[in-house]
C-alpha positions in Angstrom: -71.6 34.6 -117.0 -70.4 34.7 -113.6 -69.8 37.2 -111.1 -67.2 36.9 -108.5 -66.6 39.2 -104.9 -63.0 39.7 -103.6 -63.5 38.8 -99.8 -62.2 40.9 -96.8 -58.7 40.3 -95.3 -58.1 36.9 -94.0 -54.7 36.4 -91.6 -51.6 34.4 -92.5 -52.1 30.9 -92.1 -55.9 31.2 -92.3 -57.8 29.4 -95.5 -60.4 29.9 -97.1 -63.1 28.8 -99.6 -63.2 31.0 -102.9 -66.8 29.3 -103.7 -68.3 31.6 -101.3 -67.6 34.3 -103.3 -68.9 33.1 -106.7 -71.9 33.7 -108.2 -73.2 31.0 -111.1 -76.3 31.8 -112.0 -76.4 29.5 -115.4 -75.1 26.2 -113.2 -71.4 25.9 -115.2 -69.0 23.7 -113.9 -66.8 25.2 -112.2 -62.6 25.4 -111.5 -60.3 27.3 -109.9 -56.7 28.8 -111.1 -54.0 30.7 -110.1 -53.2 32.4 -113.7 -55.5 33.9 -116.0 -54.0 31.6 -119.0 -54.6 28.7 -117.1 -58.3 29.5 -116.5 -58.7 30.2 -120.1 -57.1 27.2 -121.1 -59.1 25.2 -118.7 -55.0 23.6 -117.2 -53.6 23.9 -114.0 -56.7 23.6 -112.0 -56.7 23.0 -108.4 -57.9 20.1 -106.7 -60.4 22.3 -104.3 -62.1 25.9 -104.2 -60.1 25.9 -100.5 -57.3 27.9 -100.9 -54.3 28.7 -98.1 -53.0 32.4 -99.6 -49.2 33.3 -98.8 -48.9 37.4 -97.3 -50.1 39.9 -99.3 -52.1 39.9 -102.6 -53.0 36.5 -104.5 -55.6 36.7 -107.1 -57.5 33.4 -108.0 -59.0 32.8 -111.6 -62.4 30.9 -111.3 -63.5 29.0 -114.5 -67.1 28.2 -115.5 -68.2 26.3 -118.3 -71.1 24.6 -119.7 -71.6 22.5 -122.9 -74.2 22.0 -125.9 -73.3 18.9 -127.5 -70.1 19.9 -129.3 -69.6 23.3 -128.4 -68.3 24.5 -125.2 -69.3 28.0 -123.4 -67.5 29.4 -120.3 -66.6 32.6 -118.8 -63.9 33.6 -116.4 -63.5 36.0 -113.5 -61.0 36.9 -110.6 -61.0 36.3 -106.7 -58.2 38.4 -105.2 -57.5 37.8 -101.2 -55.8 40.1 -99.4 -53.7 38.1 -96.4 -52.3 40.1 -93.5 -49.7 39.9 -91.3 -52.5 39.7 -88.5 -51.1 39.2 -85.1 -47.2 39.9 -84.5 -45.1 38.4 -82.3 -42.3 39.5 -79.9 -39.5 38.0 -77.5 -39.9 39.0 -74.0 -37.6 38.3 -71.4 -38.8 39.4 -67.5 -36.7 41.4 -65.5 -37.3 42.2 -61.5 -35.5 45.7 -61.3 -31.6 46.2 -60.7 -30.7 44.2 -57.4 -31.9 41.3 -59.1 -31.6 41.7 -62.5 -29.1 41.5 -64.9 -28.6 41.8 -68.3 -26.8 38.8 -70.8 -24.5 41.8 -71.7 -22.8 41.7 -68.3 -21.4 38.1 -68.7 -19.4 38.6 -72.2 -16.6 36.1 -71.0 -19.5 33.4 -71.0 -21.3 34.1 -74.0 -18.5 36.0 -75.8 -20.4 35.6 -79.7 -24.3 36.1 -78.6 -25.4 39.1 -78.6 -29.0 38.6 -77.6 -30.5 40.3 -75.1 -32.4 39.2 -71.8 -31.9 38.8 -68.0 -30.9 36.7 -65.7 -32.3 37.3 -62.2 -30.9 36.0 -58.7 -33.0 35.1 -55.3 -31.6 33.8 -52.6 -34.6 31.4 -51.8 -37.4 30.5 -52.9 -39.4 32.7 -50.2 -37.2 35.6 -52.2 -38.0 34.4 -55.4 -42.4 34.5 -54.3 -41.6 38.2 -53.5 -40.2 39.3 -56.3 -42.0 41.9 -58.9 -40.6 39.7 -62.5 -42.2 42.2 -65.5 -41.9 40.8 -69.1 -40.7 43.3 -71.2 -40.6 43.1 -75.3 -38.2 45.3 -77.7 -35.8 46.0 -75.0 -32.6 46.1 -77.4 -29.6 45.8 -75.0 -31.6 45.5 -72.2 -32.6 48.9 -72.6 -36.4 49.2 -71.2 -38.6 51.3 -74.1 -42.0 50.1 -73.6 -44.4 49.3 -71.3 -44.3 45.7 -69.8 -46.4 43.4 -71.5 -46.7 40.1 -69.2 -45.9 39.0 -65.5 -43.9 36.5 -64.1 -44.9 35.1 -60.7 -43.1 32.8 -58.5 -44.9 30.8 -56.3 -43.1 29.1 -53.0 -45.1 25.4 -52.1 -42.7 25.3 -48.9 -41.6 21.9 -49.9 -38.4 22.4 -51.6 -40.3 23.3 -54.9 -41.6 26.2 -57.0 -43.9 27.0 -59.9 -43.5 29.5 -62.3 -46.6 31.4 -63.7 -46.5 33.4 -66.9 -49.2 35.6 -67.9 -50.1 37.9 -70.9 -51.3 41.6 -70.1 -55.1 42.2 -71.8 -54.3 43.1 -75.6 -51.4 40.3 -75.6 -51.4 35.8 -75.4 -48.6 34.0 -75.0 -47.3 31.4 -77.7 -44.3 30.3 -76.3 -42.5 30.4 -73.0 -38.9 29.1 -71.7 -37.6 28.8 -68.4 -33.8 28.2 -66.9 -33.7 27.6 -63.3 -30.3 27.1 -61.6 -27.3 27.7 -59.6 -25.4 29.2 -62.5 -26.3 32.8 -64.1 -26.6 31.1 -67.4 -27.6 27.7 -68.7 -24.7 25.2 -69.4 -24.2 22.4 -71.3 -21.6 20.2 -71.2 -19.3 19.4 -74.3 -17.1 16.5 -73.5 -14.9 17.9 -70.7 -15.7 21.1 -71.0 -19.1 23.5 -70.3 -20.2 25.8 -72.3 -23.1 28.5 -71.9 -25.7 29.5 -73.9 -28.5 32.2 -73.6 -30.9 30.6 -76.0 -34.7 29.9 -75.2 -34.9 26.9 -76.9 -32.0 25.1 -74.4 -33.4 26.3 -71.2 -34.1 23.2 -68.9 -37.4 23.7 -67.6 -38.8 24.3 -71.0 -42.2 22.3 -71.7 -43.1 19.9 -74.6 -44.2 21.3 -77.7 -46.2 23.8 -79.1 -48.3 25.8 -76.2 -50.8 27.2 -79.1 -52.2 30.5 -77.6 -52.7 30.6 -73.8 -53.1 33.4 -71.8 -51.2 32.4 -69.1 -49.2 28.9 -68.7 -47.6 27.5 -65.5 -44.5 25.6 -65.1 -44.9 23.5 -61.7 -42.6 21.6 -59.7 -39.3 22.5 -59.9 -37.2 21.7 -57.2 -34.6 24.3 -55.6 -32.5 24.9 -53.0 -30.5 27.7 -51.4 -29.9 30.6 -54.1 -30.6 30.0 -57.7 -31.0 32.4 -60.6 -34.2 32.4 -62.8 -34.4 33.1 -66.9 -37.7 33.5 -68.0 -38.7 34.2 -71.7 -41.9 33.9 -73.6 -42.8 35.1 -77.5 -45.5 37.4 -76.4 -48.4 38.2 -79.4 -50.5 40.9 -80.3 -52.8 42.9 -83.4 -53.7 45.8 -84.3 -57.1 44.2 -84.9 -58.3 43.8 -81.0 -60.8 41.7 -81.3 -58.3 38.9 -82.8 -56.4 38.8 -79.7 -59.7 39.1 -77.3 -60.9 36.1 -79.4 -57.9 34.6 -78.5 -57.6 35.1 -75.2 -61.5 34.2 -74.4 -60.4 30.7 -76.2 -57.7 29.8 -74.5 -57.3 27.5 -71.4 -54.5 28.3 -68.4 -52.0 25.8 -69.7 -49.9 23.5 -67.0 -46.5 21.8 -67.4 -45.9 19.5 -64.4 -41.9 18.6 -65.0 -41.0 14.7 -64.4 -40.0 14.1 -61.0 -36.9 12.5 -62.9 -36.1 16.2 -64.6 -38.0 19.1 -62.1 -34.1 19.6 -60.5 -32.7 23.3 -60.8 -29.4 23.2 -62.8 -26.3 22.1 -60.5 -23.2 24.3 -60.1 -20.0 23.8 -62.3 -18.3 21.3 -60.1 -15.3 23.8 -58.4 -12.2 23.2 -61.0 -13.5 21.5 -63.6 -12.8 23.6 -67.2 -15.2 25.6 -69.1 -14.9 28.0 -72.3 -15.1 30.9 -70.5 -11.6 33.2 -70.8 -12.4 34.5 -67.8 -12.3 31.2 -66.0 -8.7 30.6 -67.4 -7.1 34.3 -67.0 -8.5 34.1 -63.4 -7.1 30.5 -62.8 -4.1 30.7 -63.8 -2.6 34.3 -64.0 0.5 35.0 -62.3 -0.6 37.1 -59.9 0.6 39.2 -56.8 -1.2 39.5 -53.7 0.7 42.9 -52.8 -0.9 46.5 -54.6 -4.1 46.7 -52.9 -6.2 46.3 -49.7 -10.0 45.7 -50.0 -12.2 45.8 -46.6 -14.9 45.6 -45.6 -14.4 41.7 -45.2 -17.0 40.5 -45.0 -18.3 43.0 -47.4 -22.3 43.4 -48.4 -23.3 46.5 -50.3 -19.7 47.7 -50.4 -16.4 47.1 -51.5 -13.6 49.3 -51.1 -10.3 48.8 -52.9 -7.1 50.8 -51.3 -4.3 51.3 -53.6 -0.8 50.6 -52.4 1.4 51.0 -55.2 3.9 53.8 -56.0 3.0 54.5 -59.5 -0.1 56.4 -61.1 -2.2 54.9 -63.5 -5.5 53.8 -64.9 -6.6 50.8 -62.9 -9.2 47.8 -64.1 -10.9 46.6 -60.7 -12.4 42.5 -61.7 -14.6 40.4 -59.8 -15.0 36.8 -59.9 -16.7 34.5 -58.2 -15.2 31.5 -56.2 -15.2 29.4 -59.0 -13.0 31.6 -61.1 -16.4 33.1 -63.3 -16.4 36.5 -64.2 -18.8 38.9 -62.7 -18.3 42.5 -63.0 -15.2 44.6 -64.2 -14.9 48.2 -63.2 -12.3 51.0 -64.0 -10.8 53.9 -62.2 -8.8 56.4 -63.7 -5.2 58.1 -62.4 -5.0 56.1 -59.1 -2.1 56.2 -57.0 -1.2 54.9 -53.4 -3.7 55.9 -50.7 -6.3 56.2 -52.9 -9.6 54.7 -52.6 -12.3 53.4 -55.1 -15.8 52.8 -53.3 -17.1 50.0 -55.3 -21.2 49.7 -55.0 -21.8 46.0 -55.2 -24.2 45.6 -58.4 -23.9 41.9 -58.9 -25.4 38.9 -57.5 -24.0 38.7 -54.0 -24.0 35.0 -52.2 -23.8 35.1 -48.6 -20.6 33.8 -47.0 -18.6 32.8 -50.0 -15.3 33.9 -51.1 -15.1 36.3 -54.4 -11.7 37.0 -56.5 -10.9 40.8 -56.6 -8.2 41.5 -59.2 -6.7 44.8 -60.0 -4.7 45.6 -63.3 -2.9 48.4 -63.6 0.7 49.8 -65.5 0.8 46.4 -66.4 0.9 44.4 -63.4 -2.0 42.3 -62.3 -2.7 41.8 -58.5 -5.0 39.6 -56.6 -7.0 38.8 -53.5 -10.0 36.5 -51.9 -12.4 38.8 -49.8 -15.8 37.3 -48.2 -19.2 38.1 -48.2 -21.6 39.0 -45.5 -24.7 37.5 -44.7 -26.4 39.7 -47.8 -27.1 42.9 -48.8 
């Protein structure tokens, strides 16, 4: 008869040979099933004792059988192989604190049907961009920070027009995937005929290299040209195990990975040309709105950290204060409630502020909508 061992866990993906746990002492021929009645039957066998298991429990029927002229002896025994879920994986998105930061959530009039999660961060060089602190967080739901960072994201400045982008796993993580966007927009575009359209999702992100990474722990993307401000998207599907030594094995593996982008494709992603259409509502409503320039004053002009909007109308009401950018994009929309003439909201600029550009500043209230151009400074 033989004797058969069920092996210890193997991970998803992994195979694995079920004649290493077989015992044959009397030399049968041997074959391998996945159902009892099948083994017994001697039908269905399969064409090697390698096996790939789906997750969880699979139990293998091993079939050995000798003969003696006519008659035909066998016996029959199980394998069962336990596959686990060993390493999980995560999306990660890197975020560089609240000047420069900020979250998919805050552009709805771009991306009005994703509700995914991530930032988009603004420097206004790359000098800026070599300083900043980028930490890639996992599980942050609606941008809301839970856990501890699990990766950096450096910037380096070569001083010659160009950056690199370094990502790198934390010890106890690797890195199978990472995406980059890198341009003058907040969010990648694509364009649809006449119009643009944005999109927050990894996979379109321009700087994004060719195929699959496999595990690294860190990867570089190198050679992407920029110029004056840009803002930066990084995102990588960051991996871990509750079985540690996986993950060290992993790690001690794995070789630095480099993408050096085509001279042909290494440029940041251009601006919107000024006017041309896009499917953002904002972009229309702040286009083409009948507005009046009357209602409000706001000073400073230029402005930096602060922007204060002076009521002037005779009525009292609930006002919506928006901001848009010169190009008619939606920034940031705030609200103040009961205002009447003389009174003041103090807005504390939270968005990505250019220097020396002009910025739409709309105020709704009672029903009217009113409008004005202010400057910025030289930067907050």
């Amino acid at each position: 008869d033989i004797t058969t061992t069920d092996p210890d866990f193997i991970c998803v993906g992994d195979s694995i040979d079920l004649s290493m746990y077989v015992t044959n002492p009397d030399g049968g021929e041997l074959t391998y099933h996945t159902s009892m009645t099948d083994a017994d039957t001697d039908t269905g066998a399969l064409l090697s004792s390698v096996v790939t298991p789906d997750l969880g429990e699979n139990i293998y029927w091993v079939r050995s059988e000798l003969t003696y002229g006519d008659n035909v002896c066998y016996s029959i025994a199980s394998i069962t192989v336990s596959v686990q879920e060993c390493i999980t994986c995560e999306t990660a998105f890197a975020y560089d604190g609240e000047d420069n930061s900020f979250c998919f959530s805050e552009y709805p009039e771009m991306i009005p049907n994703d509700s995914r999660w991530g930032w988009t961060n603004f420097y206004d060089s790359a000098a800026d961009a070599a300083e900043a602190e980028l930490k890639l967080y996992a599980g942050a739901a609606q941008c809301n920070i839970k856990d501890a960072a699990v990766g950096e994201v450096t910037v380096y400045d070569n001083e010659n027009g160009t950056i690199d982008v370094t990502f790198t796993a934390y010890e106890n993580y690797i890195l199978s995937s990472v995406h980059l966007y890198v341009g003058c927009e907040p969010l990648q575009y694509k364009k649809q005929g006449k119009n643009y359209s944005y999109t927050v999702a990894p996979g379109q992100y321009n700087m994004n290299p060719n195929g699959d990474i496999g595990y690294v722990s860190s990867y570089t993307i190198e050679n992407i040209e920029v110029s004056g401000g840009f803002y930066l998207i990084a995102h990588a599907d960051v991996c871990t195990s509750e079985y540690s030594e996986i993950i060290e094995d992993l790690r001690a593996e794995s070789v630095p990975g480099v993408y050096t982008l085509n001279k042909r494709f290494s440029a940041m992603q251009a601006c919107i040309p000024e006017g041309k259409p896009n499917k953002t509502a904002s972009t229309v409503e702040a286009q083409s709105a009948e507005t009046n320039t009357d209602g409000f004053s706001a000073y400073p002009v230029p402005f930096t950290e602060v922007l204060n909007i002076e009521y002037d109308f005779e009525f009292t009401a609930d006002a919506t204060i928006e901001i848009y950018d010169f190009k008619g994009q939606f920034l940031r929309s705030y609200r103040a409630d009961g205002v009447t003439k003389g009174d003041v909201t103090t807005i504390q600029v939270d968005f990505a502020l250019r220097s020396n550009q002009v910025y739409i500043v709309n105020v709704i209230a009672n029903g009217n909508r009113y409008s004005k151009t202010v400057i910025s400074g030289n930067g907050k």
